[in-house]
N, CA, C and O atoms as a Maestro MAE file, in Angstrom:
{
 s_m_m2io_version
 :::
 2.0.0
}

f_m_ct {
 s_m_title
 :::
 protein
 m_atom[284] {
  # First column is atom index #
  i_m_mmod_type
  r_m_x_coord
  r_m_y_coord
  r_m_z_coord
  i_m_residue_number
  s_m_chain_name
  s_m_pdb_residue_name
  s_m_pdb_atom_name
  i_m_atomic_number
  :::
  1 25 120.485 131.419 99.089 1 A "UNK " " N  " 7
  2 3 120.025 130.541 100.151 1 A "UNK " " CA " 6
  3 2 119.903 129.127 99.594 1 A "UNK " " C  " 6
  4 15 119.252 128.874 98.581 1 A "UNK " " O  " 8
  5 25 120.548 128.242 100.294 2 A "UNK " " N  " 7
  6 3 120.171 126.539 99.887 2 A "UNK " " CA " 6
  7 2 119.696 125.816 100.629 2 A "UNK " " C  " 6
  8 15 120.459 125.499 101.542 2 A "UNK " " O  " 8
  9 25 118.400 125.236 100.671 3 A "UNK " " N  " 7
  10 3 117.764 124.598 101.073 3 A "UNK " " CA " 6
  11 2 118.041 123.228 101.044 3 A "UNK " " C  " 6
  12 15 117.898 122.708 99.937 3 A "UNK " " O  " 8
  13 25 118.488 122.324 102.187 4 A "UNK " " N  " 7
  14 3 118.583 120.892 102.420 4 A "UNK " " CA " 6
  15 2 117.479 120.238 102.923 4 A "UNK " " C  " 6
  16 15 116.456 120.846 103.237 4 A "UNK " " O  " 8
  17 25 117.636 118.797 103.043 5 A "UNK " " N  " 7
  18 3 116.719 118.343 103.570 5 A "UNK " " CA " 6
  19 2 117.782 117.012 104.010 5 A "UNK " " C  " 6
  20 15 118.536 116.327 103.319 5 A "UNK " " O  " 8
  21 25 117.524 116.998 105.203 6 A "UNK " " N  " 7
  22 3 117.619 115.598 105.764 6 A "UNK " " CA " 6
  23 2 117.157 114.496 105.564 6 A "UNK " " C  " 6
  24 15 116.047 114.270 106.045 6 A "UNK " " O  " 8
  25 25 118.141 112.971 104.451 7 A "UNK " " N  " 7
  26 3 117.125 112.035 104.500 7 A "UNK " " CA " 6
  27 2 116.857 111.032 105.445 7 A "UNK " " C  " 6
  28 15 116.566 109.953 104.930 7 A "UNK " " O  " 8
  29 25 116.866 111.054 106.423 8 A "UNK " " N  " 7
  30 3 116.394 110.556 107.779 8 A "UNK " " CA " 6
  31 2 115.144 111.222 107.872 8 A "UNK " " C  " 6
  32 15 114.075 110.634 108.034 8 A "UNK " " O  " 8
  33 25 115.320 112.816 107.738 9 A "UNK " " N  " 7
  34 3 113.782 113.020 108.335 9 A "UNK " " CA " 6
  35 2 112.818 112.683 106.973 9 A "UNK " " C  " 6
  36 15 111.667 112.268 107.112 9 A "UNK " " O  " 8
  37 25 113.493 112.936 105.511 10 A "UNK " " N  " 7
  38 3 112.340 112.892 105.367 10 A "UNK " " CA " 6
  39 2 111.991 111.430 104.940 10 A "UNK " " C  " 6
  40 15 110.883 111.136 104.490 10 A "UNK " " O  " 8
  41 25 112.877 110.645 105.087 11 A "UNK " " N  " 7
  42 3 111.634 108.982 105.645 11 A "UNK " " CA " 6
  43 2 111.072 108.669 106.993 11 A "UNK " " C  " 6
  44 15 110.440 107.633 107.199 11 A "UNK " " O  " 8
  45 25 111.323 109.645 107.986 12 A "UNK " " N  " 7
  46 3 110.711 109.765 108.851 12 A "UNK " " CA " 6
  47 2 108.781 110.531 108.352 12 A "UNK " " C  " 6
  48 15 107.689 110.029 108.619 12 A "UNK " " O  " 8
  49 25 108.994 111.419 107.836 13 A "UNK " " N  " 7
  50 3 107.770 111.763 107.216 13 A "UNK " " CA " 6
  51 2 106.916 110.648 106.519 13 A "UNK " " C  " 6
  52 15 105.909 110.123 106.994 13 A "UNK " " O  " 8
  53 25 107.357 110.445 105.602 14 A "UNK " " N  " 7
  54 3 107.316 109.026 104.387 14 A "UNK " " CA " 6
  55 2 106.457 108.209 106.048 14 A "UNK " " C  " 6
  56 15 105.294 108.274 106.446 14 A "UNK " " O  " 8
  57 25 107.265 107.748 106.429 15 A "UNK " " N  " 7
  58 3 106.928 106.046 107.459 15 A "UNK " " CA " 6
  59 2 105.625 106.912 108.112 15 A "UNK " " C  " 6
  60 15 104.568 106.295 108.238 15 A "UNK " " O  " 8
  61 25 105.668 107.951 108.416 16 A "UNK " " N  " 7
  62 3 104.376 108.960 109.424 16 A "UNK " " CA " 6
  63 2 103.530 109.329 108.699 16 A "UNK " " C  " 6
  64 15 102.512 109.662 109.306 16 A "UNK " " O  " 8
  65 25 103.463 109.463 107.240 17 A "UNK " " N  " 7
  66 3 101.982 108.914 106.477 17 A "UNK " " CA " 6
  67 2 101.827 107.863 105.832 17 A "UNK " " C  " 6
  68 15 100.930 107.725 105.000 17 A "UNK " " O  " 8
  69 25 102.780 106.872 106.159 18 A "UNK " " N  " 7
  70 3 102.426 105.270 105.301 18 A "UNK " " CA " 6
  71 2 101.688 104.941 106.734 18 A "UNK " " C  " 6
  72 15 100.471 104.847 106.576 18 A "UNK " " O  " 8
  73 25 101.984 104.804 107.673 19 A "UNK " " N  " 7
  74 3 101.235 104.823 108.936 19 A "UNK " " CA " 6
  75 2 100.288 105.122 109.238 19 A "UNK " " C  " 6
  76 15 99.624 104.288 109.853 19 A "UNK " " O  " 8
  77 25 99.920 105.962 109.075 20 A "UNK " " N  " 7
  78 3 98.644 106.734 109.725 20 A "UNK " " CA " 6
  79 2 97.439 106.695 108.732 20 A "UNK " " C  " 6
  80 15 96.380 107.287 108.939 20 A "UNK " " O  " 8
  81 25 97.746 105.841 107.495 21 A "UNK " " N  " 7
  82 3 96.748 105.985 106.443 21 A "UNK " " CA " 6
  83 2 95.231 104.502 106.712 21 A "UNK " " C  " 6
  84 15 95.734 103.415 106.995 21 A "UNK " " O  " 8
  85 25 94.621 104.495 106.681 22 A "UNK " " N  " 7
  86 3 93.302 103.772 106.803 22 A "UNK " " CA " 6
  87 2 93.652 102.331 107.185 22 A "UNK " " C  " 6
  88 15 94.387 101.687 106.438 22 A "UNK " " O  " 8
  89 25 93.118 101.741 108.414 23 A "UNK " " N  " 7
  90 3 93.442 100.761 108.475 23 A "UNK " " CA " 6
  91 2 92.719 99.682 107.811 23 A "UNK " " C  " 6
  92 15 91.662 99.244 108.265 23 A "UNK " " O  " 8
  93 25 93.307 99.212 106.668 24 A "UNK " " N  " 7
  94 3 92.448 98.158 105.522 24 A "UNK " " CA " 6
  95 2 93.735 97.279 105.202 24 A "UNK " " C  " 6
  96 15 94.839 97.799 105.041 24 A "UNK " " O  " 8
  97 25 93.505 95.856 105.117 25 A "UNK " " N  " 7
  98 3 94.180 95.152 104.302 25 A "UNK " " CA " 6
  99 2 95.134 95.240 103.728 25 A "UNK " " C  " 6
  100 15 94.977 94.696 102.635 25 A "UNK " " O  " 8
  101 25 96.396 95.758 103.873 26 A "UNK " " N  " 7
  102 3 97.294 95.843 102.870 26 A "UNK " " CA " 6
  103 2 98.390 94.628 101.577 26 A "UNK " " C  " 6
  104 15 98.666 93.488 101.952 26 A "UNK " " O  " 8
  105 25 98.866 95.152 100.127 27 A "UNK " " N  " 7
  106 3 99.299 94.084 99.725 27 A "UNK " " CA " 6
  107 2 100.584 93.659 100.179 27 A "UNK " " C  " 6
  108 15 101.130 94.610 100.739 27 A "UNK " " O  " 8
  109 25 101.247 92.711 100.178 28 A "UNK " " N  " 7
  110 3 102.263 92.053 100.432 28 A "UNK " " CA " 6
  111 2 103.572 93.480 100.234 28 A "UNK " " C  " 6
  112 15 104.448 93.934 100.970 28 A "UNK " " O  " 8
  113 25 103.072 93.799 98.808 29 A "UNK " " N  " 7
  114 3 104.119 94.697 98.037 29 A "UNK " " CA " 6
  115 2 103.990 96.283 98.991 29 A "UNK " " C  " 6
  116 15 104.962 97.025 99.133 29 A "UNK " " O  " 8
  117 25 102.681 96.564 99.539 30 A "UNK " " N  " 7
  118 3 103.030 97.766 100.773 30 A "UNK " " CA " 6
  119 2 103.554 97.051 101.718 30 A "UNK " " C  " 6
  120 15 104.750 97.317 101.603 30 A "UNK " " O  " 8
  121 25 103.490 96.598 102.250 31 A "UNK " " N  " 7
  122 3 103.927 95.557 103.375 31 A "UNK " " CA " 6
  123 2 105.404 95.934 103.383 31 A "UNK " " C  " 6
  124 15 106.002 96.621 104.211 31 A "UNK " " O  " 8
  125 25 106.085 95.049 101.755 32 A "UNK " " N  " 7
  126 3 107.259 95.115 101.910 32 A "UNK " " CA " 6
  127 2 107.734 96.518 101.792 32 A "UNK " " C  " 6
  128 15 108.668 96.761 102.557 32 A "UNK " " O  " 8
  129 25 107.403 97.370 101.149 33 A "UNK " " N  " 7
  130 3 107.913 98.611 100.836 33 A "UNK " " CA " 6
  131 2 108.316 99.552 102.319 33 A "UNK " " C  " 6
  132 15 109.332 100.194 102.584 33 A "UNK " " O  " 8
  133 25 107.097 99.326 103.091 34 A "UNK " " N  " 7
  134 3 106.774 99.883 104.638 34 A "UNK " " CA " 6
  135 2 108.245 99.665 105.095 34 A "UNK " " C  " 6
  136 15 109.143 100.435 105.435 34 A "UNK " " O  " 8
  137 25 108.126 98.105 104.951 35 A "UNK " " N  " 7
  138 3 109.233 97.172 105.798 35 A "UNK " " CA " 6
  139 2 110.447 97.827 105.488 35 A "UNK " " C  " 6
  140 15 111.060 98.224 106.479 35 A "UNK " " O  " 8
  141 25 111.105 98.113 104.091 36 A "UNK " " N  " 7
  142 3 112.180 98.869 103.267 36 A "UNK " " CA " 6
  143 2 112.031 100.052 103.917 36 A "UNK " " C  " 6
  144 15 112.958 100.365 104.663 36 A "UNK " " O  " 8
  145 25 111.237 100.684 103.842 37 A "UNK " " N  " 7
  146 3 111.559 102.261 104.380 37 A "UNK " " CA " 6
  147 2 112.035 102.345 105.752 37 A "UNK " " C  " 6
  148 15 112.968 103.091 106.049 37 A "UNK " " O  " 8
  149 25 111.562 101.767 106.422 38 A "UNK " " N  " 7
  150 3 111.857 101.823 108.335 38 A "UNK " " CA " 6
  151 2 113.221 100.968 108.110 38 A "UNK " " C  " 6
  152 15 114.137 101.570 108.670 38 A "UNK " " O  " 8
  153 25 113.638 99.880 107.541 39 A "UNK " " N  " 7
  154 3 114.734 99.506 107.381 39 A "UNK " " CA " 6
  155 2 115.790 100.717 107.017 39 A "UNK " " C  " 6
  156 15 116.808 100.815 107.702 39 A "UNK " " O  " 8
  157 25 115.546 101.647 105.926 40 A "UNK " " N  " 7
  158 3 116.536 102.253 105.287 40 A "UNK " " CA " 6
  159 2 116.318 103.362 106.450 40 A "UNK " " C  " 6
  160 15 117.353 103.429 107.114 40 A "UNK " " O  " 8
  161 25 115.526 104.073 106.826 41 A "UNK " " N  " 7
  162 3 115.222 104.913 108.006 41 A "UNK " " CA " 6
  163 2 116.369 104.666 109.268 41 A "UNK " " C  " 6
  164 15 117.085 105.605 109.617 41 A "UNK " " O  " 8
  165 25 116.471 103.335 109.906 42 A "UNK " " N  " 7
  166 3 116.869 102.469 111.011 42 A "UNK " " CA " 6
  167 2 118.245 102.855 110.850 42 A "UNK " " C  " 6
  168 15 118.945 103.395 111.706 42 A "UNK " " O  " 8
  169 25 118.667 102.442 109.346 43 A "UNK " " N  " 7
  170 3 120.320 102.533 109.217 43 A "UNK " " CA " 6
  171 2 120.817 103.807 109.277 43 A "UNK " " C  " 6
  172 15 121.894 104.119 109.786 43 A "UNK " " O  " 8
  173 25 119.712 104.838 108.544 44 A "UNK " " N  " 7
  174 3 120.215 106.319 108.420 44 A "UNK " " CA " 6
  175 2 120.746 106.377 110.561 44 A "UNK " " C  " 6
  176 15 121.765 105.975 111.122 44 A "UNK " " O  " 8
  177 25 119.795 106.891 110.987 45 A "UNK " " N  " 7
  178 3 119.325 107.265 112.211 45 A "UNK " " CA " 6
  179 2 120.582 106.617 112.953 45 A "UNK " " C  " 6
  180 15 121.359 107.396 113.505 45 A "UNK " " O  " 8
  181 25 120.846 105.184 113.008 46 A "UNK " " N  " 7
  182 3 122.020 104.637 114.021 46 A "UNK " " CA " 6
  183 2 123.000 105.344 114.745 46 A "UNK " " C  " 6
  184 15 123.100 105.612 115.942 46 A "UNK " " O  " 8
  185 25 123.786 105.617 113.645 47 A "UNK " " N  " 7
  186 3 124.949 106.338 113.820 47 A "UNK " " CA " 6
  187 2 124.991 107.509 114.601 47 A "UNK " " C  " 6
  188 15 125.952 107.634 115.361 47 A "UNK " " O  " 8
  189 25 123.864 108.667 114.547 48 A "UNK " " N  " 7
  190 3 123.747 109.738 114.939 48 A "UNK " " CA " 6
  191 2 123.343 109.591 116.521 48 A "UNK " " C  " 6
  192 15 122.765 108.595 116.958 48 A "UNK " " O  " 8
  193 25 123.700 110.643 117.267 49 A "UNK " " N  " 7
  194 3 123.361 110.693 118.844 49 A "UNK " " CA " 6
  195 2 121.894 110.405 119.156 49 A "UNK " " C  " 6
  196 15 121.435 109.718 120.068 49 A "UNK " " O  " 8
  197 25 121.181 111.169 118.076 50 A "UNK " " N  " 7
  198 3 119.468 110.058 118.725 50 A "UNK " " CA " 6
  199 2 119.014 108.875 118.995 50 A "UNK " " C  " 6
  200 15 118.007 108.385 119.506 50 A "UNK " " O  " 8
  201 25 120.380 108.393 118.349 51 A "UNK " " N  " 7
  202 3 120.455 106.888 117.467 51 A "UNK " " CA " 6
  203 2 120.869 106.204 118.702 51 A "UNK " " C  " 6
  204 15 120.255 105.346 119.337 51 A "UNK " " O  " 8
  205 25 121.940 106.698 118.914 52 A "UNK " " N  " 7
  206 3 122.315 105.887 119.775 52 A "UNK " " CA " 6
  207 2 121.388 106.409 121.396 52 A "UNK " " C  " 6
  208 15 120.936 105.580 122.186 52 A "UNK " " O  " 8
  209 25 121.287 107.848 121.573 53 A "UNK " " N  " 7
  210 3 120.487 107.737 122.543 53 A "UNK " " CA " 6
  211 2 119.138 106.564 122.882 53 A "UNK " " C  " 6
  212 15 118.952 105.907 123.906 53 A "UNK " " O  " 8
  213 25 118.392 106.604 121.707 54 A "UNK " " N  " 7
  214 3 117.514 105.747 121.561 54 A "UNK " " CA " 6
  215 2 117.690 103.858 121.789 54 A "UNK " " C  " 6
  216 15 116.952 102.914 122.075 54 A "UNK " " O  " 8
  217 25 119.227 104.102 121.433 55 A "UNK " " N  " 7
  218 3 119.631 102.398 121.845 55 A "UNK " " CA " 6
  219 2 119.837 102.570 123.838 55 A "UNK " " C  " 6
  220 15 119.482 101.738 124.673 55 A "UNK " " O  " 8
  221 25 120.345 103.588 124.028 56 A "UNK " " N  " 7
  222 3 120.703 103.129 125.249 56 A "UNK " " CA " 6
  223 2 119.520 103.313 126.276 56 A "UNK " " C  " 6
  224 15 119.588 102.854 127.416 56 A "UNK " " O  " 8
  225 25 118.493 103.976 125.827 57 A "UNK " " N  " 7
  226 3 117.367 103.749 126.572 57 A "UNK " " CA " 6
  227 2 116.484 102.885 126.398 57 A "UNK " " C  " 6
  228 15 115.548 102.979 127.192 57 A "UNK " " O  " 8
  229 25 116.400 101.831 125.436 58 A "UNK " " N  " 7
  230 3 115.921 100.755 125.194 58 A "UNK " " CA " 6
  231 2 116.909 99.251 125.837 58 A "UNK " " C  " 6
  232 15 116.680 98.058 126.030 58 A "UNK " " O  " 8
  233 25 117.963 100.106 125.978 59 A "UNK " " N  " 7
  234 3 119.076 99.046 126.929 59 A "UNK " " CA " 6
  235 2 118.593 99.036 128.295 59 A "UNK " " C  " 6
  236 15 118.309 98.059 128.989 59 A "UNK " " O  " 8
  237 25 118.528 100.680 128.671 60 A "UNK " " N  " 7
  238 3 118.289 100.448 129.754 60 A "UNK " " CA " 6
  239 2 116.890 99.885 130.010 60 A "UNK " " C  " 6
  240 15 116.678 99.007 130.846 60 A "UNK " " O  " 8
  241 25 115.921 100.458 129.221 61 A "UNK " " N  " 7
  242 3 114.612 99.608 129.673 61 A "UNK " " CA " 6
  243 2 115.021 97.705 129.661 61 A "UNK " " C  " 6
  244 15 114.957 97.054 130.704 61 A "UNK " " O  " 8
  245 25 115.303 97.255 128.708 62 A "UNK " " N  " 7
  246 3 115.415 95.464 128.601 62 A "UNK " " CA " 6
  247 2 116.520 95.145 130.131 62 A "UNK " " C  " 6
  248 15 116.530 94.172 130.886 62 A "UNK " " O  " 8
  249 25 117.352 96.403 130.141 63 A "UNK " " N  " 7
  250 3 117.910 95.338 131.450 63 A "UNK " " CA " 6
  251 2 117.130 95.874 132.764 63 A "UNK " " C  " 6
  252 15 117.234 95.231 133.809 63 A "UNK " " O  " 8
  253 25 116.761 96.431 132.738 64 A "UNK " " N  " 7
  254 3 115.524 96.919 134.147 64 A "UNK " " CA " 6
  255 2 114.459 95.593 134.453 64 A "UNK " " C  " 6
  256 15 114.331 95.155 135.597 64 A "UNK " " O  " 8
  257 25 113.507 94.857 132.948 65 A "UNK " " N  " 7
  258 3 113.055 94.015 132.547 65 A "UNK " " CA " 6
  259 2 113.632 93.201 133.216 65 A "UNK " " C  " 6
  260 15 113.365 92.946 134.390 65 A "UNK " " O  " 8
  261 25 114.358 92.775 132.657 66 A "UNK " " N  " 7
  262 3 115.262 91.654 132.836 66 A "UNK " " CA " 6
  263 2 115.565 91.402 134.402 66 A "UNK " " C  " 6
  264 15 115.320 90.243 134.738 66 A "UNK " " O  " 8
  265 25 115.995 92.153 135.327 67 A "UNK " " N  " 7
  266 3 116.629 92.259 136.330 67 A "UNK " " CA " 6
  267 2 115.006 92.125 137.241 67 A "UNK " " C  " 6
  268 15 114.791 91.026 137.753 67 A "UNK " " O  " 8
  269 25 114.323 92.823 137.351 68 A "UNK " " N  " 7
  270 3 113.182 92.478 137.221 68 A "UNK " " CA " 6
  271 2 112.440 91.441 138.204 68 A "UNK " " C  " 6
  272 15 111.990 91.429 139.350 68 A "UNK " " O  " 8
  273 25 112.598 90.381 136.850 69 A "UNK " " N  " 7
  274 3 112.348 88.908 136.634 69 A "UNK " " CA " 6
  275 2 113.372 88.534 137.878 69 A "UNK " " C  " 6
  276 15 112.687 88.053 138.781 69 A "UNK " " O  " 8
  277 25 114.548 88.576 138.189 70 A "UNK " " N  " 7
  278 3 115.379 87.846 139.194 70 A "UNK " " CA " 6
  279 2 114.929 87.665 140.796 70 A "UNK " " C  " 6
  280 15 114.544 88.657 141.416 70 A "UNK " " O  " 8
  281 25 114.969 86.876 141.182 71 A "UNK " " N  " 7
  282 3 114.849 86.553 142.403 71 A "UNK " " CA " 6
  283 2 115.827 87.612 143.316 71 A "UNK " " C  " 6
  284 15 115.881 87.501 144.541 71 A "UNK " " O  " 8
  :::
 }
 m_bond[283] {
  # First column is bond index #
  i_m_from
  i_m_to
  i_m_order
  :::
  1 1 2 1
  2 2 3 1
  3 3 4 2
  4 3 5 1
  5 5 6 1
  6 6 7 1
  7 7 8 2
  8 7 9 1
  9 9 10 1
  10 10 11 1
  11 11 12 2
  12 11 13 1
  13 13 14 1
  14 14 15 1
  15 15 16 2
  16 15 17 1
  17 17 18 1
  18 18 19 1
  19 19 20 2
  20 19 21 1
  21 21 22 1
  22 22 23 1
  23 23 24 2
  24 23 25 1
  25 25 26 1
  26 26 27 1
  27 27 28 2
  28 27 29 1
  29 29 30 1
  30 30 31 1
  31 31 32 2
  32 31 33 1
  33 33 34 1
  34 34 35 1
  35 35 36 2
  36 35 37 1
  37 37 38 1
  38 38 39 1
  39 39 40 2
  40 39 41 1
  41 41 42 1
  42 42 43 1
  43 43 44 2
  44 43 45 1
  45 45 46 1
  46 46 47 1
  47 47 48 2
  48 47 49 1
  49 49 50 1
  50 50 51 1
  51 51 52 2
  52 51 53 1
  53 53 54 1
  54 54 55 1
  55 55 56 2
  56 55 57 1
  57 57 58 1
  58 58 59 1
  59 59 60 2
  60 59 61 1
  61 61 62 1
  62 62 63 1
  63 63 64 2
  64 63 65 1
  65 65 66 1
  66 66 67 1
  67 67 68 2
  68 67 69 1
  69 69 70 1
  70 70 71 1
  71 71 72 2
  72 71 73 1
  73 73 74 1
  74 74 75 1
  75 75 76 2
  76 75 77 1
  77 77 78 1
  78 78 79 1
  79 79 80 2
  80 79 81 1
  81 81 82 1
  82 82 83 1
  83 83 84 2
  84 83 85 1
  85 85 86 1
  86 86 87 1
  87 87 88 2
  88 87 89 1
  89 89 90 1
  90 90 91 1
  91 91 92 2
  92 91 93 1
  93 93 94 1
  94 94 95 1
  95 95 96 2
  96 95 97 1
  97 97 98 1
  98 98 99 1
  99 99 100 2
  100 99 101 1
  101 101 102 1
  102 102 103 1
  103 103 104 2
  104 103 105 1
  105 105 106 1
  106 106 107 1
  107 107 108 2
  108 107 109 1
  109 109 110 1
  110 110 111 1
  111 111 112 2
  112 111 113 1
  113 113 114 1
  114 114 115 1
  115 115 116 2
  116 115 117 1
  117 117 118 1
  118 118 119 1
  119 119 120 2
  120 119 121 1
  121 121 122 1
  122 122 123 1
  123 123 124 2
  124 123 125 1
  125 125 126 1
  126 126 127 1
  127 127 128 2
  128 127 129 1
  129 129 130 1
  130 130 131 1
  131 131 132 2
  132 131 133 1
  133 133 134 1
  134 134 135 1
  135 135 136 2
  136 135 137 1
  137 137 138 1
  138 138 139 1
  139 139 140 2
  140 139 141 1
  141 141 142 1
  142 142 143 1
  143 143 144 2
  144 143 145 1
  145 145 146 1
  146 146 147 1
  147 147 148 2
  148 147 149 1
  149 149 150 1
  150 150 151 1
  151 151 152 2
  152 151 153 1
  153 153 154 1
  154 154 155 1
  155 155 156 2
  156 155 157 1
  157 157 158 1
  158 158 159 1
  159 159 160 2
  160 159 161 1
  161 161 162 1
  162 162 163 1
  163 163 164 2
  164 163 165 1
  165 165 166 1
  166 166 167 1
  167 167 168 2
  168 167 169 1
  169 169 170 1
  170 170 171 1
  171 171 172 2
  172 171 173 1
  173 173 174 1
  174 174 175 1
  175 175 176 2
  176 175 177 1
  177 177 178 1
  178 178 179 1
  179 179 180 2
  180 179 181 1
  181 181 182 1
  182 182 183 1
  183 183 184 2
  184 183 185 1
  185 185 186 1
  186 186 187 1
  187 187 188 2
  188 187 189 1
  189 189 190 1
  190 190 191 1
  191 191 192 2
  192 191 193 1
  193 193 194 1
  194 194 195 1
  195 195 196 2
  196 195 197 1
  197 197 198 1
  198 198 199 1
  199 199 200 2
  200 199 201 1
  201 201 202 1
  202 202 203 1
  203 203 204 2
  204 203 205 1
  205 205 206 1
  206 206 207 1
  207 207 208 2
  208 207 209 1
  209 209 210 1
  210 210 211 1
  211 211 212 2
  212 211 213 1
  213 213 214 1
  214 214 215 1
  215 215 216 2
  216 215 217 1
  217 217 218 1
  218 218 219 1
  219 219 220 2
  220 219 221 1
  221 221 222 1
  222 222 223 1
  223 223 224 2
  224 223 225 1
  225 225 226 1
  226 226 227 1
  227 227 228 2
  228 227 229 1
  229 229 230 1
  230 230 231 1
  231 231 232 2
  232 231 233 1
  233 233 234 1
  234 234 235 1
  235 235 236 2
  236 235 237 1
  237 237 238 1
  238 238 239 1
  239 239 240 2
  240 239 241 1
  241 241 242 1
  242 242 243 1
  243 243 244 2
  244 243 245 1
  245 245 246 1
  246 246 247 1
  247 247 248 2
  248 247 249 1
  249 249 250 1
  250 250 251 1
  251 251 252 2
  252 251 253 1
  253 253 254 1
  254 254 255 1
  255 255 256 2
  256 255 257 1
  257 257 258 1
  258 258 259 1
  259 259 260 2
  260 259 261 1
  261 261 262 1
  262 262 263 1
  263 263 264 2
  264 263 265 1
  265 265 266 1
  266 266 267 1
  267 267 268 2
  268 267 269 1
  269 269 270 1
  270 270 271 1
  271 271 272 2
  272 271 273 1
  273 273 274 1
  274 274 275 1
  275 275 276 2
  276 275 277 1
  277 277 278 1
  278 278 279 1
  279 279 280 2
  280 279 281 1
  281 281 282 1
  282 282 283 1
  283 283 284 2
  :::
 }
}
């Protein structure tokens, strides 16, 4: 038996306890690291059908927005 792991999910894990941990002050250097992980997370994820599902329902929400606003 071989056991994989997806690395999408598991910086999905990673970002879901850098998150959820105490809200205090953080340094610049968590900050950036946070920032790196959801970055490297973002790129994994794109490509794949969630990925893009997730774009086109954020499309559709901004042009709903958008349209909206029009007279």
């Amino acid at each position: 038996m071989v056991l994989s792991i997806d690395l999408a999910f598991l910086l999905a894990v990673i970002i879901f306890f850098l998150l959820r941990r105490r809200v205090a002050p953080r340094t610049k250097l968590d900050t950036g690291m946070t920032m790196a992980v959801v970055l490297v997370f973002g790129v994994l994820i794109a490509p794949t059908g969630f990925g893009q599902w997730i774009r086109d329902v954020v499309g559709e929400l901004a042009q709903g927005i958008s349209d909206s606003g029009s007279p």
